[in-house]
C-alpha positions as CSV (number, residue, x, y, z in Angstrom):
1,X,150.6,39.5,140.9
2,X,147.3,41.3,142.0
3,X,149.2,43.5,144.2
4,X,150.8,45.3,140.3
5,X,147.5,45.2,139.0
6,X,146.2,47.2,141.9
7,X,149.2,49.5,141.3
8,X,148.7,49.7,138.0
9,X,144.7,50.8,138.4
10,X,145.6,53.3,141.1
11,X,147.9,54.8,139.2
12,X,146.6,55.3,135.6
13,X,143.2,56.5,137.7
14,X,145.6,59.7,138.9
15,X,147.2,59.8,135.7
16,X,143.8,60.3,134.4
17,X,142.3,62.7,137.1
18,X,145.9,65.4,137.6
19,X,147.0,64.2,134.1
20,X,150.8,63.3,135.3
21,X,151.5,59.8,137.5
22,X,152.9,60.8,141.1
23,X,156.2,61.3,142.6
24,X,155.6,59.4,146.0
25,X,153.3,56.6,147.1
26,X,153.4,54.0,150.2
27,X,152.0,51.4,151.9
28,X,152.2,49.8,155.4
29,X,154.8,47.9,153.8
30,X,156.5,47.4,150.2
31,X,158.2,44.8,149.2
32,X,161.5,45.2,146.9
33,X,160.1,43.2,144.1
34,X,156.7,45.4,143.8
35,X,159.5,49.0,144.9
36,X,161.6,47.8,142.0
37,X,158.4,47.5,139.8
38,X,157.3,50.6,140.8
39,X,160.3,52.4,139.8
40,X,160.3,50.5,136.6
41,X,156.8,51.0,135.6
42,X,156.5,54.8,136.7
43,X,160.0,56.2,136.7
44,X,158.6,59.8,138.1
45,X,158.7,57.9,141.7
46,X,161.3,58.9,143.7
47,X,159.8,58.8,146.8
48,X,157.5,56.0,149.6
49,X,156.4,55.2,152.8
50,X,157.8,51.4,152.3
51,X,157.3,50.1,155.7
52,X,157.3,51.2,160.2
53,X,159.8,50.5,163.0
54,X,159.5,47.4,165.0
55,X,155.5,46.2,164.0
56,X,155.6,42.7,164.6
57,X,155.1,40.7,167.2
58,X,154.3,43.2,170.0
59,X,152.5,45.4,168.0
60,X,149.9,41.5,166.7
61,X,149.5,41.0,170.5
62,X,148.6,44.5,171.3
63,X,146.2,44.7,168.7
64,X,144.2,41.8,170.0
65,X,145.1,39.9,167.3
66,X,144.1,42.5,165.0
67,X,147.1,43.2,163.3
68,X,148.3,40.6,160.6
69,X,151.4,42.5,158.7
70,X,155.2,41.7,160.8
71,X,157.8,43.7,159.4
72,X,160.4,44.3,162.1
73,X,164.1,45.2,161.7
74,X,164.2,48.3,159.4
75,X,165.6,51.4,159.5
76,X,163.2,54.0,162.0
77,X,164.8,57.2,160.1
78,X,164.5,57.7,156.3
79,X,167.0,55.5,153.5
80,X,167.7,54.5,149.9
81,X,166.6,50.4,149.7
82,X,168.7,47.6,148.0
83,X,167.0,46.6,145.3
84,X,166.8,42.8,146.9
85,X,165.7,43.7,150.4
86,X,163.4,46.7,151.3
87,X,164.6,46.4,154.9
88,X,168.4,46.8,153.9
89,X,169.7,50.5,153.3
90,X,171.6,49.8,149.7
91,X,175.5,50.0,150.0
92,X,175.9,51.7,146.0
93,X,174.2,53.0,142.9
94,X,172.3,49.3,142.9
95,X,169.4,50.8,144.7
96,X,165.6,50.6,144.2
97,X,165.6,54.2,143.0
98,X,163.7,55.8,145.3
99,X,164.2,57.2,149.1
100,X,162.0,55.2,151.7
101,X,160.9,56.7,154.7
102,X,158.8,55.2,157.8
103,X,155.5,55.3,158.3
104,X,155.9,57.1,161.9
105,X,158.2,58.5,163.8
106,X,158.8,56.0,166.7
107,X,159.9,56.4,170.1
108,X,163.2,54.4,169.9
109,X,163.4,52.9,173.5
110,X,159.1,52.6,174.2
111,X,158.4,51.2,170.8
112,X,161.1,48.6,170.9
113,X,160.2,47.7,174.4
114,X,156.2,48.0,174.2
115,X,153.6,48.1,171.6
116,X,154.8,50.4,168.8
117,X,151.6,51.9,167.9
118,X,151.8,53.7,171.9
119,X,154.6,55.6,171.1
120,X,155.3,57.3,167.7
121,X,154.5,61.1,167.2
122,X,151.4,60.2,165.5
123,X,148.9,62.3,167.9
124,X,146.5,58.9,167.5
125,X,149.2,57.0,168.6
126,X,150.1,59.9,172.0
127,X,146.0,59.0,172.9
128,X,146.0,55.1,172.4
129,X,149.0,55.1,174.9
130,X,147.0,57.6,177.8
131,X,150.1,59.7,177.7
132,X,148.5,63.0,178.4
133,X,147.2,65.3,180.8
134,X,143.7,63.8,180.7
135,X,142.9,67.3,182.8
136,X,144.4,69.9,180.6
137,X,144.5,67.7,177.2
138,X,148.3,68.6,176.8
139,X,150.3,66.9,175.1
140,X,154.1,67.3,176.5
141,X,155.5,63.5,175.8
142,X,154.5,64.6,171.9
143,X,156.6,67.7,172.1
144,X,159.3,65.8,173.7
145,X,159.6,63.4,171.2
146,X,159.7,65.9,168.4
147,X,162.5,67.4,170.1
148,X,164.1,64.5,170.6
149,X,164.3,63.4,166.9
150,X,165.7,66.7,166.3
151,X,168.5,66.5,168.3
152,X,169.8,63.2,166.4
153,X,171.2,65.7,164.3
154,X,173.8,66.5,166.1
155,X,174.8,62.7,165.2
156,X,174.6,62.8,161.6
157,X,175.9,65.9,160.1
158,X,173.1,68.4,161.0
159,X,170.4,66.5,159.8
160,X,167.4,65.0,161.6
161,X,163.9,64.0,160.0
162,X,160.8,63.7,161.6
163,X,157.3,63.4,161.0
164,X,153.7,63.5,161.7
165,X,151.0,61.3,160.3
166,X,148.0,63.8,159.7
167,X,145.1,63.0,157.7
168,X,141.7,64.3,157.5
169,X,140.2,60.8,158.3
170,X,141.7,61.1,162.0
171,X,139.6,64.1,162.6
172,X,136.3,63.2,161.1
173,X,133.4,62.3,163.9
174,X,133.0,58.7,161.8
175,X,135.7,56.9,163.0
176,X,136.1,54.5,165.4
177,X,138.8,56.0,168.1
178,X,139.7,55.3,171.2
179,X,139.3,59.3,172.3
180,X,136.3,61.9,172.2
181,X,136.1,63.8,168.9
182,X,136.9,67.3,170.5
183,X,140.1,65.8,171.9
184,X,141.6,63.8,169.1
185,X,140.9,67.1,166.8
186,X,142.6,69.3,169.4
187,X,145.7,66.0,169.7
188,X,146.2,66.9,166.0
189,X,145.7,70.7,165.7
190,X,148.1,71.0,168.7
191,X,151.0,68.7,167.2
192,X,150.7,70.4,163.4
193,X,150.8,74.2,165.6
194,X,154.1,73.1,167.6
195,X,155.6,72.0,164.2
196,X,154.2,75.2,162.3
197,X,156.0,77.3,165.9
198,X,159.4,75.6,165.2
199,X,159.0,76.7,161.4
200,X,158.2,80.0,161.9
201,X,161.5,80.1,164.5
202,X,163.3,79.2,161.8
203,X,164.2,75.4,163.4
204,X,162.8,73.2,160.6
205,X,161.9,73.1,157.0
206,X,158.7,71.5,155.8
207,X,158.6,69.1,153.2
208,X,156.7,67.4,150.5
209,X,158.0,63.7,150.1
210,X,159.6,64.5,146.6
211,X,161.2,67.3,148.2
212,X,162.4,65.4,150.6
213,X,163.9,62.6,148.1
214,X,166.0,65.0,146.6
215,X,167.4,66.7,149.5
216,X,168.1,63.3,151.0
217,X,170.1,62.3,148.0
218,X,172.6,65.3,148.1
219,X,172.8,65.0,151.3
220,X,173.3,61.6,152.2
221,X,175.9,58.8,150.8
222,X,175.3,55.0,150.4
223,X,177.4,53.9,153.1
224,X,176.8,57.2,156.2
225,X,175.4,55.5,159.1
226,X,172.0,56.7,160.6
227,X,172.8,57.0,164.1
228,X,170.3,57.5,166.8
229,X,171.5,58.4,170.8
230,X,168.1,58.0,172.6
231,X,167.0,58.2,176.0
232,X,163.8,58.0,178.1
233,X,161.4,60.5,177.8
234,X,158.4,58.6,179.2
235,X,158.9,57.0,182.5
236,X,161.8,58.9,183.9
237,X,164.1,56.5,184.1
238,X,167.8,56.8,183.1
239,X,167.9,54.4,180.0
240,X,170.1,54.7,177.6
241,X,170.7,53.1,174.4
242,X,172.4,53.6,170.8
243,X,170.8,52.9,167.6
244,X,173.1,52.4,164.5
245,X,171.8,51.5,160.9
246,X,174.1,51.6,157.4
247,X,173.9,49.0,154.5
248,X,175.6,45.8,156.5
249,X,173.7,45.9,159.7
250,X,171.1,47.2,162.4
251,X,172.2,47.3,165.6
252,X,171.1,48.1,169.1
253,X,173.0,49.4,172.3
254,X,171.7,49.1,175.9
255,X,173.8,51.5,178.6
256,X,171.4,50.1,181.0
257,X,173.1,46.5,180.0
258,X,177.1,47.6,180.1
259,X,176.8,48.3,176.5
260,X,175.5,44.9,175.9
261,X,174.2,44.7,172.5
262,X,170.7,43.6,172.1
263,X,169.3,43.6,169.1
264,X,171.4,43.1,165.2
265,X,170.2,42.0,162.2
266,X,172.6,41.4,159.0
267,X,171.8,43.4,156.4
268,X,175.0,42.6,154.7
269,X,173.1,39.5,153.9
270,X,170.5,41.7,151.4
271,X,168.3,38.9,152.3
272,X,165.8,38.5,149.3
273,X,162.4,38.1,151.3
274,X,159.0,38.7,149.8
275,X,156.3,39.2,151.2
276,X,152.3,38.6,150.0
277,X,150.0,36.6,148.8
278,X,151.6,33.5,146.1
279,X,155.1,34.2,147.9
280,X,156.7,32.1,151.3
281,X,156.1,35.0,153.5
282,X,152.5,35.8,153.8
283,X,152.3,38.2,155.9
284,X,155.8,38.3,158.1
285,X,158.3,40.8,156.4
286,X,160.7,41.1,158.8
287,X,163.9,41.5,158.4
288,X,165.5,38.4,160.2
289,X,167.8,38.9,163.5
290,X,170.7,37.7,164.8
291,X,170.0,38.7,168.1
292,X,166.8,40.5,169.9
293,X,166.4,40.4,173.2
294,X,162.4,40.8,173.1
295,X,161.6,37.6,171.0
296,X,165.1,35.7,172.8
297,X,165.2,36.9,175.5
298,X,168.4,38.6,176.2
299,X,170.8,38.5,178.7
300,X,167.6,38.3,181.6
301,X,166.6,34.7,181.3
302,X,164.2,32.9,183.8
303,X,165.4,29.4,182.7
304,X,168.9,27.5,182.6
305,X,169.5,28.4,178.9
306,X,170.9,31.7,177.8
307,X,168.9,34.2,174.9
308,X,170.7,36.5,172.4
309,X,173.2,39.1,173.3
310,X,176.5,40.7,172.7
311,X,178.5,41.2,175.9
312,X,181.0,40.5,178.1
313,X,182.1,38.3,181.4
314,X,184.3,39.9,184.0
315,X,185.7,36.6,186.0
316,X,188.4,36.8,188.7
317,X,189.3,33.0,191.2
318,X,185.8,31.6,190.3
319,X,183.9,34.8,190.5
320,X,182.1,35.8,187.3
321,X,180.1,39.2,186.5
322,X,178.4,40.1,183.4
323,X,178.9,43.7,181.9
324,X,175.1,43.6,181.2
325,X,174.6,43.9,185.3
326,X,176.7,47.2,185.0
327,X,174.1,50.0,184.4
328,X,176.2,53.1,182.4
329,X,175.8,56.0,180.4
330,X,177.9,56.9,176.9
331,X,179.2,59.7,174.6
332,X,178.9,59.6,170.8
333,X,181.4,60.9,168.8
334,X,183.3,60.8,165.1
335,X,187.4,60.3,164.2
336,X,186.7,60.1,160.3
337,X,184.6,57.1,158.7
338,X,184.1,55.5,162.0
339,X,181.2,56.9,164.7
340,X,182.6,55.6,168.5
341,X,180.1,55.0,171.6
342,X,182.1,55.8,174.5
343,X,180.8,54.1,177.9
344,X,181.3,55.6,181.2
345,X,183.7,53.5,183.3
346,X,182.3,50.9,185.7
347,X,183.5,49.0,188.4
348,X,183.2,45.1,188.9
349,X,183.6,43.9,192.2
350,X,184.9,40.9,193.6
351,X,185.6,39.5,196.9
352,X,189.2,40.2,196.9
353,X,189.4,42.8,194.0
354,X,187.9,46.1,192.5
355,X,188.1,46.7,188.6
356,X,187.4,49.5,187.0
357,X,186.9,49.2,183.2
358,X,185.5,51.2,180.6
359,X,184.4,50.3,177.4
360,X,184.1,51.5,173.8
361,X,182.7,51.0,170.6
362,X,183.5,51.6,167.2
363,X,181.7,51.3,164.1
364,X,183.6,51.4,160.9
365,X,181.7,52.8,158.0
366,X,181.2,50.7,155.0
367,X,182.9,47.7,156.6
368,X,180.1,45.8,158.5
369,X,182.3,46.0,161.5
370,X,181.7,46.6,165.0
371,X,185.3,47.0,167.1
372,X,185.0,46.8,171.1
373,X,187.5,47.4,173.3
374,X,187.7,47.3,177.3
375,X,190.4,48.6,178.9
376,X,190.9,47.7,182.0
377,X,191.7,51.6,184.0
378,X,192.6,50.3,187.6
379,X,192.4,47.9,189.5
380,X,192.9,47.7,193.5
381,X,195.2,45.2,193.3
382,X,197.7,46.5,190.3
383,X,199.3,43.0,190.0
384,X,196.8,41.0,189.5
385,X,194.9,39.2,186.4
386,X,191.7,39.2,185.3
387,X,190.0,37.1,182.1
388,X,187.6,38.7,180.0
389,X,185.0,36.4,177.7
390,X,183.9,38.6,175.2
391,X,181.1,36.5,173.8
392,X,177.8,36.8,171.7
393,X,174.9,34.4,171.8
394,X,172.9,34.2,168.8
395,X,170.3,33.0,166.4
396,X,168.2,33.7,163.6
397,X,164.6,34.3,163.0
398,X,161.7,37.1,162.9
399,X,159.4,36.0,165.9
400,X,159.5,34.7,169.3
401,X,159.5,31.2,168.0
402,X,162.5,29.0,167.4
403,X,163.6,28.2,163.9
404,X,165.5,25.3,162.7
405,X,169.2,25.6,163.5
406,X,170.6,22.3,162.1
407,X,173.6,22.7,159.6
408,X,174.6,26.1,160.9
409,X,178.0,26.1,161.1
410,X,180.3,26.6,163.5
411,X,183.8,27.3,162.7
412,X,187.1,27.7,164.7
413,X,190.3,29.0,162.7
414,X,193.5,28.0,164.6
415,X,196.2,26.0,163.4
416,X,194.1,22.8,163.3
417,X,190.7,24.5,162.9
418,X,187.1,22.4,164.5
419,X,183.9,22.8,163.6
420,X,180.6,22.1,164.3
421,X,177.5,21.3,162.1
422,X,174.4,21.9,164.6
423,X,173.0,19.2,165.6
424,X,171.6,20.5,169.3
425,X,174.1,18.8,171.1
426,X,175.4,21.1,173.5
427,X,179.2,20.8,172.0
428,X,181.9,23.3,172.6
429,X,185.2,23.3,171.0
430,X,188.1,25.8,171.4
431,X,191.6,26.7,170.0
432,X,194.4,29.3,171.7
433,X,195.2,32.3,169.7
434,X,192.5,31.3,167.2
435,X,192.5,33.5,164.0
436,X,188.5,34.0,163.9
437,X,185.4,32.2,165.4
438,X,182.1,32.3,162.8
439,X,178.6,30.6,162.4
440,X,177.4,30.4,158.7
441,X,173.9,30.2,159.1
442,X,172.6,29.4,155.5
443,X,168.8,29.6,156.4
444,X,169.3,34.0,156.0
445,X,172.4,33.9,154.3
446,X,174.6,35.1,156.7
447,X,177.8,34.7,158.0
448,X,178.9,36.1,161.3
449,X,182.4,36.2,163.1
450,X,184.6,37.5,165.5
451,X,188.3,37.8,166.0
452,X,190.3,38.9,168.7
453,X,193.6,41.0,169.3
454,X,196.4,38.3,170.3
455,X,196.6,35.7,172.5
456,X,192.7,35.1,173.2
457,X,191.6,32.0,173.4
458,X,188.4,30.9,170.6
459,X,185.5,29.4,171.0
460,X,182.3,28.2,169.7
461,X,179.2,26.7,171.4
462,X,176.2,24.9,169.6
463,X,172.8,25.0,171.7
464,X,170.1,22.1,172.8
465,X,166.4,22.2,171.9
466,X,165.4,24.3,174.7
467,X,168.2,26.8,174.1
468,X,168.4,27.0,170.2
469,X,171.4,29.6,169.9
470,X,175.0,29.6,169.1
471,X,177.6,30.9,170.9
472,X,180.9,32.6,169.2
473,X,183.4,33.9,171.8
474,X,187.0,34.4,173.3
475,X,188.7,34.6,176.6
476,X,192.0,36.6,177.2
477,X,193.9,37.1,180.5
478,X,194.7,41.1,181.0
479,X,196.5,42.9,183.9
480,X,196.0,46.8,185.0
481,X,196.3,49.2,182.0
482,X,195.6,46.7,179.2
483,X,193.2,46.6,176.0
484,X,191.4,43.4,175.1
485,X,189.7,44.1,171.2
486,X,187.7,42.2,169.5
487,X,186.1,42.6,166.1
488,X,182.5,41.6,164.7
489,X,182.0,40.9,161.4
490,X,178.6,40.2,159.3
491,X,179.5,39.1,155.8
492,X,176.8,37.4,153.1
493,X,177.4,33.8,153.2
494,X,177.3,32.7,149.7
């Protein structure tokens, strides 16, 4: 391809300039077929900048149009990639041989929600997105989000990384920026001044990107977690969410949606998906979702249909209320391999009874599970019965538009199992005390499924052509003091 050629060229032209070939190198993104060729072809990588958090979509729109390179759905913190999938951290020694980090350091809940290239601690980025005193020319939302990114480490054994995109051609007076000269210099000398502060304090260590490589290989293990506990730093609201990436899956937390979760995407699958010129994906090299409630929607839907989500129904003598309408806050913590999300407790209301429940989440390490449990704390009425649907409604594909969903199946395990082969119907089928509920979706190679503690009720739901999702789920009767659990499972399909 003319992409290993240009590789090739670059790199025998610095071979021939320093007289040794390099130890990092990047691009906006990277492919694992040209990372693995890389490696191969100059083994003295061990470091790149293989892609960014969350430009697709939002960031092509924001752009004008500008913007032609999707790559949604990887990691927003540093990782080692499979050797099939850039995106997907790998899960042993079958890795691309080198650590990947981002392009930028994103804001985790204003990047996913707006146009990434707003809201990353690129000072460029801090200017594009008017967050400054336009008076003063201070810069506190950068500061904050520095500081931010280094508390994560309190979530994954004392280690955070963060950094700043600085090169001279941001503070030449040629370019065209969206700022005066004097105050995009002063954006950038400012930013590299409070990082140099926090050095000399004795609160960070500086890095060159081989450097980096090797600490992060002592440091980290295939399958540790990257786990992110963000909140809003830029328009004072409460928001809350949990970000949680390892080699089986990405997922997303909302405490402003009960815990709902929002965005997944299977990286158990190790999706083989490249990306250039001569290949299927042109330009778009994301990594495909399960669920994201930007391009689907969510659980906020103007139309009859449903979009993609992860949550819960509360529902009492006709009454129904979805955990996503119950705003929350949560805890991170660690018992062994498994990190747990616990929500604050929240109270459903009904006309004739008060429930207070309180959620948690567990994600097991190297299992490509996530466990929830809701106990139900108190009730007002200590005899009654309440059913909780846990459900997810899902999909697959990288932008806001539909994909094809026929021949996903839909599978039921009971003692007569059913199934489904989509075929936008709208059919629902169900079995008591079913042993799992899955979709095999064989366009991303992914299967996904849930099972329940005992004596839930299964089912699974196909969509119609103006709701193309699937629907896994199960319903369970619980009284005062009870635990309804349910697992999620992504698996590769074939």
């Amino acid at each position: 391809m003319e992409r290993k050629k240009i590789v090739d060229d670059v790199f025998s032209k610095f071979n021939e300039i320093f007289g040794f070939y390099p130890e990092s190198t990047g691009s906006y993104y990277m492919d694992a077929d040209l990372t693995n060729y890389i490696k191969a072809a100059y083994p003295s990588v061990k470091c790149a900048i293989a892609t960014c958090w969350e430009e697709g979509p939002k960031a092509y729109h924001t752009c004008n149009n500008s913007w032609y390179t999707l790559f949604d759905g990887g990691p927003w913190a540093p990782w080692i990639p499979s050797k099939q999938n850039t995106h997907a951290p790998a899960a042993n020694k079958e890795d691309s041989g080198i650590v990947a980090i981002p392009h930028l350091s994103r804001d985790l809940i204003a990047c996913y929600d707006g146009n990434g290239s707003n809201f990353g601690t690129h000072p460029q980025n801090v200017l594009r997105g008017m967050i400054y005193d336009t008076k003063t020319w201070e810069f506190p939302y950068l500061y904050n989000l520095i500081d931010q990114y280094r508390a994560q480490e309190k979530y994954n054994n004392g280690y955070a990384y963060n950094m700043m995109f600085v090169g001279p051609g941001w503070m030449n007076k040629m370019g065209r920026w969206e700022a005066p000269y004097e105050l995009l210099l002063k954006s950038y000398s400012d930013g590299c001044k409070y990082y140099g502060d926090l050095k000399k304090e004795g609160k960070l260590i500086d890095m060159t990107m081989a450097e980096f490589a090797d600490y992060y290989r002592t440091k980290k293990t295939y399958t540790e977690p990257e786990c992110a506990l963000w909140r809003d730093i830029l328009y004072g609201s409460d928001k809350q969410i949990f970000w949680y990436t390892d080699p089986y899956m990405r997922a997303g937390v909302n405490m402003d949606q009960g815990g709902a979760i929002f965005d997944l995407r299977p990286y158990a699958a190790k999706l083989k998906w490249e990306v250039g010129i001569g290949t299927k994906h042109v330009q778009d090299a994301s990594y495909p979702f399960l669920i994201q409630e930007k391009y689907r929607a969510g659980y906020f839907t103007h139309y009859a249909g449903e979009g993609t989500i992860r949550s819960a129904k509360i529902c009492h003598n006709g009454e129904e209320v979805d955990l996503c309408l119950c705003r929350t806050k949560a805890q991170l913590s660690r018992e062994g391999d498994t990190r747990i999300l616990t929500l604050h407790p929240v109270e459903v209301e009904f006309c004739d009874l008060t429930v207070k429940l309180q959620t948690r989440i567990y994600f097991e390490e190297g299992t490509g599970t996530i466990r929830i449990a809701r106990e139900i704390l108190e009730m007002s009425n200590p005899d009654a019965e309440v059913e909780i649907n846990e459900y997810m409604v899902a999909c697959y594909g990288t932008t806001e538009y539909p994909e094809d969903m026929s021949g996903i199946l839909l599978r039921c395990e009971g003692e007569e199992p059913e199934e489904i082969i989509y075929e936008y119907r709208c059919r629902e089928k169900s079995a008591a005390g079913a042993k799992s509920v899955s979709a095999v979706i064989p366009a991303i190679g992914t299967k996904v499924s849930m099972e329940a503690s005992k004596g839930a009720e299964g089912y699974i739901r196909e969509g119609y052509a103006f709701s193309p999702m699937f629907t896994l789920g199960y319903k369970k009767k619980v009284s005062d003091k009870e635990v309804f659990e349910t697992w999620l499972k992504l698996e590769k399909a074939d």
